[in-house]
N, C-alpha and C positions, 0 to 999 in steps of 0.2 A: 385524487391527489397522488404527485409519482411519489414512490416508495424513496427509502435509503439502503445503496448499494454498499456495503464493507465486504473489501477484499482483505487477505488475509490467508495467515496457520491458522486452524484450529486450534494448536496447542500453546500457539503462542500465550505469553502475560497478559502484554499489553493487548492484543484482539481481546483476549477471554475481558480485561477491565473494558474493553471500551464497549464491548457488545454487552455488557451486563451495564453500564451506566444510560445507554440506551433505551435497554426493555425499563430501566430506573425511568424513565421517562415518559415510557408508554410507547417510543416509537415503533415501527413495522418496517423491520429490517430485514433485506435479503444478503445473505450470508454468499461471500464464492470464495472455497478453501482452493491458494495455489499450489499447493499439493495434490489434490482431486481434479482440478478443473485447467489448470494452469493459467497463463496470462495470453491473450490473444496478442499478435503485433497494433492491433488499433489501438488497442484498449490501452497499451502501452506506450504508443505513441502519445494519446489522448494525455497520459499521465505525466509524461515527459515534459510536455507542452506547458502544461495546466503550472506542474511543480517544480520544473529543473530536473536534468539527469544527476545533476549532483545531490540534492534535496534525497528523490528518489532510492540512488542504492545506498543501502546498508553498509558501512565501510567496517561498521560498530560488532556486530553479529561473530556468530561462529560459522557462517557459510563463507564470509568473507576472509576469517583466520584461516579456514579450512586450504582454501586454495591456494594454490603454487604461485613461485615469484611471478611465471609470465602469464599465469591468468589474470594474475592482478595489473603487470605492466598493461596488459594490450585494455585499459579502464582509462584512457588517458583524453576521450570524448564521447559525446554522444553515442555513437557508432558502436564501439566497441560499450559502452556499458549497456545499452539497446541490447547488443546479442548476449551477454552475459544475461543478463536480467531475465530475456527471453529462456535462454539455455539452464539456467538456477534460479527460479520465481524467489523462492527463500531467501533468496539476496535484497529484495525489496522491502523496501524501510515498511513496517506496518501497524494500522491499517491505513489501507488508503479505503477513501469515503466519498461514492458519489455522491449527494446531498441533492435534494429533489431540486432543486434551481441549476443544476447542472455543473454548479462546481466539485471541486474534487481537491481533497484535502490528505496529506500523509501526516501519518502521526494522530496520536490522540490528547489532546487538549480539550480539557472539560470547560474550561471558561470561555475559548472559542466554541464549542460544539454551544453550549448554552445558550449562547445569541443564536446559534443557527436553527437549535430547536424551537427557539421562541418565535423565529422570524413565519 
């Protein structure tokens, strides 16, 4: 049976609740911190696809306060939030979650994940 992929901070909140509502459930989760590991251009294309660039990056965070006027002007499609994202993983909304059927989900949401565990 494939596995469940959470990408993710380690330090983040929300990862640390949604990995721990997980193991609550018994499931067999593979962990990839974008900090250690970072985001591949597939993997992020795959995500973009799946979720929206806008869904996607983090407007909310403090990577996004952090940077300057024109890092944040040049966010204005795909394109430019593709390289950002690439270039500041931490800017990605988290966690994203491949789910063993192939979809991929941002954010954590216990009463979605619940049908998905059960399915």
């Amino acid at each position: 049976m494939p596995h469940i992929a959470v990408y993710g901070i380690s330090n983040c909140d929300t990862v640390k609740r949604a990995r721990a509502w997980l193991a609550d459930q018994g499931q067999d989760v593979e962990f990839h911190d974008f900090n250690k590991a970072g985001v591949g251009p597939a993997e992020l294309d795959l995500w973009m696809q799946a979720a929206g660039w806008e869904h996607l990056l983090n407007r909310k965070g403090t990577t996004w306060r952090k940077l300057d006027d024109a890092q944040r002007d040049a966010v204005h499609d795909a394109a430019g939030a593709r390289m950002l994202m690439l270039a500041q993983p931490s800017i990605i909304k988290r966690p994203v979650v491949r789910w063993p059927d192939g979809a991929i989900t941002v954010g954590f949401n216990a009463a979605d994940w619940a049908q998905r565990v059960k399915g």
